[in-house]
PAMARGU-307200 format. One line per 5 residues: number of its first residue (from 1); their letters; for each residue x, y, z of C-alpha. Coordinates in nm, 4 decimals, decimal comma. Layout:
# PAMARGU-307200
NUM) a) X/Y/Z | ...
# end
This chain:
# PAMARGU-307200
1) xxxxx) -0,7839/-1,6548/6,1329 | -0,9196/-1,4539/5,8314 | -1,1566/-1,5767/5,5876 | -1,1578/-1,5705/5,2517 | -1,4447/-1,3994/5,0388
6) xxxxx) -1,5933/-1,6961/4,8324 | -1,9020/-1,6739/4,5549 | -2,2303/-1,8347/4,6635 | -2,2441/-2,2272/4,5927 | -2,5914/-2,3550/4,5893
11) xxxxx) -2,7299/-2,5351/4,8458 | -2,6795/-2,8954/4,9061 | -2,8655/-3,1264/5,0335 | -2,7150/-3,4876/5,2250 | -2,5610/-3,7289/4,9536
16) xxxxx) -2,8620/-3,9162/4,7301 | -3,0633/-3,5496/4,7876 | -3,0561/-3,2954/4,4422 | -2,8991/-3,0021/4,4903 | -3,1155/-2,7064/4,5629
21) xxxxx) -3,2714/-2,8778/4,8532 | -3,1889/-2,9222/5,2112 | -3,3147/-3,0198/5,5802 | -3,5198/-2,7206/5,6106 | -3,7146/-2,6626/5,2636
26) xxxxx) -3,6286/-2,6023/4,8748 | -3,3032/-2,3716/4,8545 | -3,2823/-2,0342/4,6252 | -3,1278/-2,2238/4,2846 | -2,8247/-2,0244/4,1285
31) xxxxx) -2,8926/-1,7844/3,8445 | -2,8047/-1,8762/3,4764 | -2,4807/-1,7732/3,3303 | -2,5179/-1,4881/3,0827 | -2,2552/-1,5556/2,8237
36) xxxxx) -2,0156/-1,2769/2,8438 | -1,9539/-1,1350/2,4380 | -1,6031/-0,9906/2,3735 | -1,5879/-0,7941/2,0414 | -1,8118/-0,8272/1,7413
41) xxxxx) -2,0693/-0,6134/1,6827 | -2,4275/-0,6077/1,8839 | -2,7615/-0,4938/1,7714 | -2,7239/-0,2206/2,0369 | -2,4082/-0,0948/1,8201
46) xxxxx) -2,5762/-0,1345/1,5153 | -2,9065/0,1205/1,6231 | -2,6712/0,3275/1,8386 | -2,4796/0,4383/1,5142 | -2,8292/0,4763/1,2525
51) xxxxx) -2,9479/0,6880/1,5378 | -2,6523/0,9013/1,5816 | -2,6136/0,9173/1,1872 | -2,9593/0,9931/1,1187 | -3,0253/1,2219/1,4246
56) xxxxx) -2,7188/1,4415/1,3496 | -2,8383/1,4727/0,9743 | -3,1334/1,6042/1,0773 | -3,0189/1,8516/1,2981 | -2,6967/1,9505/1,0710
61) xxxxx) -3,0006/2,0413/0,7951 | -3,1623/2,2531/1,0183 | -2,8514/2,4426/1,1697 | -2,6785/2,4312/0,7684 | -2,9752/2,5736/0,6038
66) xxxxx) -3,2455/2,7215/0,7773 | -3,0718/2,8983/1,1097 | -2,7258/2,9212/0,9685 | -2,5864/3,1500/0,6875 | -2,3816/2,8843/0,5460
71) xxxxx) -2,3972/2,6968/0,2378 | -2,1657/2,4298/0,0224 | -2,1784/2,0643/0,0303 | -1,8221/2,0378/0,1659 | -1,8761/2,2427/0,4549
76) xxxxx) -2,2333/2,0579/0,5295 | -2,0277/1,7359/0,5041 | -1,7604/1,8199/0,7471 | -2,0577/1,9299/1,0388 | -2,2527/1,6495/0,9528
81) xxxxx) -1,9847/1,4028/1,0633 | -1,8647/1,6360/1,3430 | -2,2522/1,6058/1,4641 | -2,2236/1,2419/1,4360 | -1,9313/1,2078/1,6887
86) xxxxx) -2,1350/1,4160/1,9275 | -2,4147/1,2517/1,8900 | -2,3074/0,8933/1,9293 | -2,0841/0,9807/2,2229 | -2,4033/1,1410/2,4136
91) xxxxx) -2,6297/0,8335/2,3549 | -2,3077/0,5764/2,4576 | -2,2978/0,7612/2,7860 | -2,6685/0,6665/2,8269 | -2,6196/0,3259/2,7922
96) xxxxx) -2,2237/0,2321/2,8279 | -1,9584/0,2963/3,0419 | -1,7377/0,5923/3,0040 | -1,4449/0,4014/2,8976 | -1,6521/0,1256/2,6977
101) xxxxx) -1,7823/0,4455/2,5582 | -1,4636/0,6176/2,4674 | -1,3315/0,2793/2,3060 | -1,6547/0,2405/2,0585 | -1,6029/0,6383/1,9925
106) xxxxx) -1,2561/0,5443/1,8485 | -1,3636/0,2591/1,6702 | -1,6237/0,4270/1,5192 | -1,4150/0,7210/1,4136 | -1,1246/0,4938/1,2266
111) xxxxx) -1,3876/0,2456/1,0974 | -1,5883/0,5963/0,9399 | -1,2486/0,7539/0,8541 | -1,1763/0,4563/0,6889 | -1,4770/0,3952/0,4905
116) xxxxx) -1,4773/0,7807/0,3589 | -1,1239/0,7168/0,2109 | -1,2307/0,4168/0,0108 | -1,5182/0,6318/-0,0951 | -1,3311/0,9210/-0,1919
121) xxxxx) -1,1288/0,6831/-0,4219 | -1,4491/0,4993/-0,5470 | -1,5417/0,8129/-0,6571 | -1,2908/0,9189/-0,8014 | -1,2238/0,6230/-1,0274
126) xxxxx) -1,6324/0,5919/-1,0806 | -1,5858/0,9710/-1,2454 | -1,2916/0,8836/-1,4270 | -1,4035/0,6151/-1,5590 | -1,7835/0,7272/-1,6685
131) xxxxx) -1,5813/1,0304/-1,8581 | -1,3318/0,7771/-2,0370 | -1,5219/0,4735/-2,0627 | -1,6712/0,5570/-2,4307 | -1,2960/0,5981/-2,5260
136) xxxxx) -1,1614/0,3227/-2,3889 | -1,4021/0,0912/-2,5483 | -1,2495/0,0934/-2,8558 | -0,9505/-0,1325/-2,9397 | -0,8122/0,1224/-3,1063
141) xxxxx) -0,7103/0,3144/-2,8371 | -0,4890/0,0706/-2,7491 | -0,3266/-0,0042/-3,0708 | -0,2694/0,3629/-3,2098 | -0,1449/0,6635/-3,1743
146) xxxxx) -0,2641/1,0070/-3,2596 | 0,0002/1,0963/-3,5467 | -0,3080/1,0552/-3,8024 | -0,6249/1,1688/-3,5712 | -0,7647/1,5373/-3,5783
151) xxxxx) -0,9248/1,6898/-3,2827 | -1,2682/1,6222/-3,5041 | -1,1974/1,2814/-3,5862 | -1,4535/1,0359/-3,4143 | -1,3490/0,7808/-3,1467
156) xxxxx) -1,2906/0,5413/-3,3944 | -0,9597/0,6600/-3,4664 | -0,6384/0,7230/-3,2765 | -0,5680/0,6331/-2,9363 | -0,3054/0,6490/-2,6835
161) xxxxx) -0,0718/0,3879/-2,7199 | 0,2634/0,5854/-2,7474 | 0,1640/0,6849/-2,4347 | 0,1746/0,3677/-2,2498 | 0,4477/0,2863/-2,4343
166) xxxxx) 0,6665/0,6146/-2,3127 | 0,5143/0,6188/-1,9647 | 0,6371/0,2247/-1,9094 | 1,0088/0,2888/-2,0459 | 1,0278/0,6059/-1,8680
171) xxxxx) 0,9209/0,4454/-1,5431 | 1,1601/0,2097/-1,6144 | 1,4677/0,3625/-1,6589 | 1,3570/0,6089/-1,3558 | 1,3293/0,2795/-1,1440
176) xxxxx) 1,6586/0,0918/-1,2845 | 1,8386/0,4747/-1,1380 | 1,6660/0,5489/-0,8513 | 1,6107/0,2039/-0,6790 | 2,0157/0,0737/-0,6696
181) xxxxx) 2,0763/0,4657/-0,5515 | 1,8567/0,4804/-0,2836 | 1,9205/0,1626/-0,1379 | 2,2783/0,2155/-0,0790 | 2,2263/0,5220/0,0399
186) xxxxx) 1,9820/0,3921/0,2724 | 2,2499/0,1099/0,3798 | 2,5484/0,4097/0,4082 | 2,3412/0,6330/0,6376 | 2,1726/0,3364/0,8776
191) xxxxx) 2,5024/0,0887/0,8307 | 2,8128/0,2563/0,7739 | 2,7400/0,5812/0,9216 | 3,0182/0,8548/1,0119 | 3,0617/1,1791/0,9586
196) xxxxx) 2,8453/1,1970/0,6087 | 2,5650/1,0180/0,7183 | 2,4239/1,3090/0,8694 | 2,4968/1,5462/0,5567 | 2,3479/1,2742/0,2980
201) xxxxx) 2,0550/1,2560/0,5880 | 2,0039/1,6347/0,5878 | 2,0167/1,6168/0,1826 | 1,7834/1,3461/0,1190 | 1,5325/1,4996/0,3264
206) xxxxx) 1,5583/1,8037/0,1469 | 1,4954/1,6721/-0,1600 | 1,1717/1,5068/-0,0697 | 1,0242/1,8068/-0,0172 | 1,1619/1,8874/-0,3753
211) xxxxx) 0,8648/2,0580/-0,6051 | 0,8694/1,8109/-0,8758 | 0,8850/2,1564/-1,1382 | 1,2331/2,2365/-0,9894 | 1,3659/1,8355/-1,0734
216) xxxxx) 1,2501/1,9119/-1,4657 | 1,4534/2,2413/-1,4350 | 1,7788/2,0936/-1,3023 | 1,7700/1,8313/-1,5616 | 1,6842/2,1043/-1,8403
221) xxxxx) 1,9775/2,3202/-1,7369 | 2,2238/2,0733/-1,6850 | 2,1945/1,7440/-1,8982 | 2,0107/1,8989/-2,2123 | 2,1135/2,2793/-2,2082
226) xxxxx) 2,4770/2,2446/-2,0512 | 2,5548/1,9143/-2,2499 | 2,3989/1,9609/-2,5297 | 2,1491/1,6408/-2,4847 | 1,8037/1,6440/-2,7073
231) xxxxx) 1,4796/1,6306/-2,5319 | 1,3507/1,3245/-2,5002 | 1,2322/0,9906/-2,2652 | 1,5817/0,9106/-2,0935 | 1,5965/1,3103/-1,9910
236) xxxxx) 1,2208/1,2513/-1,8554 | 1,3766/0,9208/-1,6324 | 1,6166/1,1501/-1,4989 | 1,4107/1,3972/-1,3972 | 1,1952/1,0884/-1,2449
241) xxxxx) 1,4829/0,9763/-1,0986 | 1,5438/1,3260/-0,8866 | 1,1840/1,2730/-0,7505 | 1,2051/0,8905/-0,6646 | 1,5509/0,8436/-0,5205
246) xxxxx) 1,4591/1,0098/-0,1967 | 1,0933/0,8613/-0,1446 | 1,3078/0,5451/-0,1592 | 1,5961/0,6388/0,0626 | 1,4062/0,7077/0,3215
251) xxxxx) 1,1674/0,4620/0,3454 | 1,4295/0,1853/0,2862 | 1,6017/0,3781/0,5608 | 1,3296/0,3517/0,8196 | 1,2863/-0,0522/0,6968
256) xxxxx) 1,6402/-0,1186/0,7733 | 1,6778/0,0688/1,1176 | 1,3692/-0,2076/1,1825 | 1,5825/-0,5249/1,1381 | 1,6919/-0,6910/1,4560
261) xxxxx) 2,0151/-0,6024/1,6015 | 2,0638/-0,9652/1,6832 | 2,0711/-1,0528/1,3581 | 2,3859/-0,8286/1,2379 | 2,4960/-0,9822/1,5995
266) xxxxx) 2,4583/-1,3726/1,5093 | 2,6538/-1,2773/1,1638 | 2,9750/-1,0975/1,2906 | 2,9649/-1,4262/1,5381 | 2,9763/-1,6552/1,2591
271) xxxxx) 3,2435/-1,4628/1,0795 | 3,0723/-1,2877/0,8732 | 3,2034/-0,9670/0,7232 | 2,9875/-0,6255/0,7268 | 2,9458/-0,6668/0,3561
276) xxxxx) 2,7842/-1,0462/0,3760 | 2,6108/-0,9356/0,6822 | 2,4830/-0,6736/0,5189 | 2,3569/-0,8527/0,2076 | 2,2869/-1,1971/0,3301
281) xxxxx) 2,1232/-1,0744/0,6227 | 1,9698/-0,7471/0,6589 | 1,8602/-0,6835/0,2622 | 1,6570/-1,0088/0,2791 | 1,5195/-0,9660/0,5956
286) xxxxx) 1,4226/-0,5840/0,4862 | 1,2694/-0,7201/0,1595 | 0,8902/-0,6751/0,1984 | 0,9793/-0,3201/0,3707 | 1,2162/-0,2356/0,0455
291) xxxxx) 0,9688/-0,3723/-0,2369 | 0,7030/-0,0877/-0,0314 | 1,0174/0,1756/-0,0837 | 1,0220/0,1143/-0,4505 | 0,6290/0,0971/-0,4559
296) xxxxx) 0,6529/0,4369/-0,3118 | 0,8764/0,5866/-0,5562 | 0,7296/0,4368/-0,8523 | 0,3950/0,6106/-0,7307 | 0,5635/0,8876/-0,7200
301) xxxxx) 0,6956/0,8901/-1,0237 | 0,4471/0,7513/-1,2530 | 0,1732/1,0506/-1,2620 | 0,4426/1,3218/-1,3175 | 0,3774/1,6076/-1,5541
306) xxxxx) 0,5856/1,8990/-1,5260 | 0,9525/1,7475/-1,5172 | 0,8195/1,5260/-1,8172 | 0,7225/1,8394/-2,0129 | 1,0253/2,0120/-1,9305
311) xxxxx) 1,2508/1,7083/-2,0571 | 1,0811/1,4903/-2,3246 | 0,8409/1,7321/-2,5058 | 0,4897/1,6245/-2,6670 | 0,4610/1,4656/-2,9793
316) xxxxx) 0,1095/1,2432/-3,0893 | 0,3626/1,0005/-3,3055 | 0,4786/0,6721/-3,2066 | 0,8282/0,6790/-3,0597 | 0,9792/0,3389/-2,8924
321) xxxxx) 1,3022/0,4596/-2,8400 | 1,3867/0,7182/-2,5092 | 1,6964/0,7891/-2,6297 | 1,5865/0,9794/-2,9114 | 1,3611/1,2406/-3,0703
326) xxxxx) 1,0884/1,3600/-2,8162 | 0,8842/1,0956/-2,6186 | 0,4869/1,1398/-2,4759 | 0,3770/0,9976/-2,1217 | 0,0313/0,9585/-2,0105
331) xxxxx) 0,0103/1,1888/-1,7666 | 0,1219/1,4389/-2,0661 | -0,0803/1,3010/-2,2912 | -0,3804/1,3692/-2,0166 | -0,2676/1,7183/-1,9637
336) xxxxx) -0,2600/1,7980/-2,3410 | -0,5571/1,6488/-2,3656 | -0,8224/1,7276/-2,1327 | -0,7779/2,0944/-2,1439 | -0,8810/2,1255/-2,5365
341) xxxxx) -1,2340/2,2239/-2,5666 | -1,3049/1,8720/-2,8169 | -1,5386/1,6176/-2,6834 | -1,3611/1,3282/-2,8140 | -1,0316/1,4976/-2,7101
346) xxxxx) -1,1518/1,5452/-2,3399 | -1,2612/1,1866/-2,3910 | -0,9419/1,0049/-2,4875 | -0,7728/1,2095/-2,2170 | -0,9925/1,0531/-1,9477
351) xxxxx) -0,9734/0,7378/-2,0811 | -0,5781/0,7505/-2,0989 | -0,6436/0,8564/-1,7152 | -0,8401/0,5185/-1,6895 | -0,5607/0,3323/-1,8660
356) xxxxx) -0,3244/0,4997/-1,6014 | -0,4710/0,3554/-1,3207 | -0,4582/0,0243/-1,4734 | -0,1062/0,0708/-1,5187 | -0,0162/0,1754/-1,1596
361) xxxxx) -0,2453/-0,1140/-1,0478 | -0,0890/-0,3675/-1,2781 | 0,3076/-0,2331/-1,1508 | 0,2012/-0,2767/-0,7441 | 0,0908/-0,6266/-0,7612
366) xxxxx) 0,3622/-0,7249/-0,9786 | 0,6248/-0,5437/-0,7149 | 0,4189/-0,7384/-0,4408 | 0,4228/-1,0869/-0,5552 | 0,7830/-1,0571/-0,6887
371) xxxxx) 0,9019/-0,9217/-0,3361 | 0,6677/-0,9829/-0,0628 | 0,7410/-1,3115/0,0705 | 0,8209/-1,2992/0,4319 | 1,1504/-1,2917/0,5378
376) xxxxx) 1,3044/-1,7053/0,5663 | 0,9904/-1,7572/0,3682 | 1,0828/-2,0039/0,0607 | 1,0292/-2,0296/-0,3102 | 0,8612/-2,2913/-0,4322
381) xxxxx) 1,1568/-2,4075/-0,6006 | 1,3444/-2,3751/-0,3105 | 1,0953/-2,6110/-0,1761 | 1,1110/-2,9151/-0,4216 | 1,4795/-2,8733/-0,3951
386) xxxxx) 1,4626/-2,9473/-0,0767 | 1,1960/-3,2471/-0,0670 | 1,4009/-3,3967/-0,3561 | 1,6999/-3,3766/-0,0997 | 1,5888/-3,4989/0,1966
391) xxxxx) 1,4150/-3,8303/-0,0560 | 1,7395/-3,8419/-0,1619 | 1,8891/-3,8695/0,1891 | 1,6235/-4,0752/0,3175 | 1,6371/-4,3504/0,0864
396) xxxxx) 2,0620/-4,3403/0,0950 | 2,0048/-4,3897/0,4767 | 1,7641/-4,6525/0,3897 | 2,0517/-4,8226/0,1548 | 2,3211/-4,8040/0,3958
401) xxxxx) 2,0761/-5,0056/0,6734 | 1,9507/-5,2863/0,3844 | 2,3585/-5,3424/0,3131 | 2,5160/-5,4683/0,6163 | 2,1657/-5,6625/0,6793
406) xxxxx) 2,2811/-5,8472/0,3498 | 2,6284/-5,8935/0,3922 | 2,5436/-6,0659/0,7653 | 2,3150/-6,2917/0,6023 | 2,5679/-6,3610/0,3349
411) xxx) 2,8218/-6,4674/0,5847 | 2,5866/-6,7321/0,8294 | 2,5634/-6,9089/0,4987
# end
């Protein structure tokens, strides 16, 4: 007979006798329960990483600058955090377990990593926007252009509203090209297939690594030299168009591989050709995935300056139409800008950087709300249409009881 290992009960006395006592005397009583605290963050976690932080500052100032020869706030930076790791992986082991240890050591590292990026951008748009900010404050820069402003004029005057203007239309068009393109050829190469898939495959991912200089150049030489086209917005789009389609193709590519096999499965099963299976099925499953393919692009489209030099030319008037006469962006209008040695010139520039951001910002959320329902998830029109139907139903069904109910009492009379 083999006995089983059990955890200590405490000691019972006969029945009517409390526990913890017995025949012979008072019994040992059981210990508390210490509540057992998955995740969250301790007080030990919290001092553990202000010790490590502060510790490793101390000694990355006395290595940096006094026994070092090194110098630069970069470089200090870099062995600072570098310290840091050490230093909160040497007092873990003093108080964790190795592999309790190792997993806070991660966490730590992604939750720092993290936490630098957002300040990185912070600071970036803080500096950005203390250089523009006195430019941007006046409505004017939003209502005019600089066809009647001189590089001495105050801030008063001018602003950079043919910019927006050309940078939205220009996006645009680059977007109404590139998106339709790059989907389908996202669909040939992970649907259809065959022989060219490969090819197109090899292609597209050459052109992503496409310098953006070399897209302005193709569509210099061939649409306005070879065919005789002027400079102006719709040659910028094209040249945008060069550096979006791929950033879309392949991420729409990627999004589509991701859909379900069982899916395309459950269509052919229901009769469904490759076509309707194709966009009944995968396209709206894919849809969150594809509205981040067209984010993508459009980011990488938006803040491009050389192809836009190349193919639209600068001009400070007002020009609504890409199809004529030369057309400004902003991140032209930034480069002309910013590198002429005028205060309120440097000025507007930043502040049409400013205005960019806002721009970009304003374009994701719109792509997200427009496209970034989950997949079955309904409209909320498709929604009342459906309540109205099944009130509609219910009170038919409702009719059709209350009828032969009637027509029985009709006949006893």
């Amino acid at each position: 007979m083999t006995t089983l290992d059990l955890p200590p009960v405490a000691a019972s006395g006969p029945v009517g006798e409390p526990a913890g006592t017995g025949p012979t005397g008072p019994a040992v009583a059981p210990r508390p329960e210490k509540k057992l605290r998955i995740g969250g963050v301790t007080r030990d976690d919290v001092l553990t990483v202000v010790g490590a932080a502060v510790g490793s500052l101390a000694l990355n100032w006395l290595l940096y600058e006094r026994v070092l020869p090194f110098s630069g706030a970069f470089g200090f930076l870099i062995c600072w955090y570098l310290l840091f790791l050490a230093g909160y992986h040497l007092l873990g082991r003093l108080q964790w377990h190795p592999m309790m240890v190792r997993d806070r050591l991660v966490s730590v590292a992604a939750w720092s990593s993290g936490l630098l990026v957002v300040a990185l951008i912070a600071d970036q748009i803080g500096y950005v926007a203390s250089r523009g900010w006195e430019a941007a404050q006046h409505l004017n820069f939003f209502t005019q252009s600089m066809d009647h402003t001189g590089p001495l004029d105050e801030l008063g005057s001018g602003g950079a509203l043919n910019a927006v203007v050309g940078s939205l239309e220009q996006l645009g068009l680059a977007t109404l090209f590139a998106v339709p393109l790059g989907i389908a050829a996202a669909v040939f190469m992970s649907e259809v297939g065959g022989r060219m898939a490969r090819p197109v495959r090899t292609l597209v991912e050459a052109m992503t690594a496409l310098p953006s200089i070399v897209a302005g150049l193709f569509i210099l030489g061939v649409v306005i030299l070879t065919f005789g086209f002027e400079k102006s917005g719709f040659a910028a789009s094209l040249a945008l168009t060069v550096m979006m389609m791929p950033i879309v193709t392949r991420a729409a590519e990627v999004v589509i591989r991701l859909v379900p096999g069982t899916l395309r499965e459950a269509s052919y099963a229901l009769g469904g050709s490759q076509w309707r299976t194709v966009w009944n099925v995968v396209l709206p499953t894919a849809r969150p995935g594809l509205v981040t393919a067209v984010v993508l692009g459009m980011a990488r489209g938006v803040g491009e300056t050389s192809p836009v030099l190349l193919t639209s030319g600068f001009t400070s008037q007002f020009n609504g139409n890409p199809f004529s006469e030369h057309q400004v962006s902003l991140p032209l209008y930034i480069w002309n800008y910013v590198k002429q040695p005028y205060e309120g010139m440097i000025a507007r520039g930043f502040a049409a950087g400013l205005t960019l951001m806002a721009v970009v910002l304003v374009l994701f959320v719109t792509a997200r709300v427009l496209g970034g329902r989950r997949p079955g998830q309904l409209t909320r029109a498709q929604k009342r249409m459906i309540s109205r139907e099944a009130r509609r139903q219910e009170a038919a069904a409702l009719g059709g009881i209350a009828r032969p109910y009637a027509i029985h009492s009709q006949a006893k009379h």
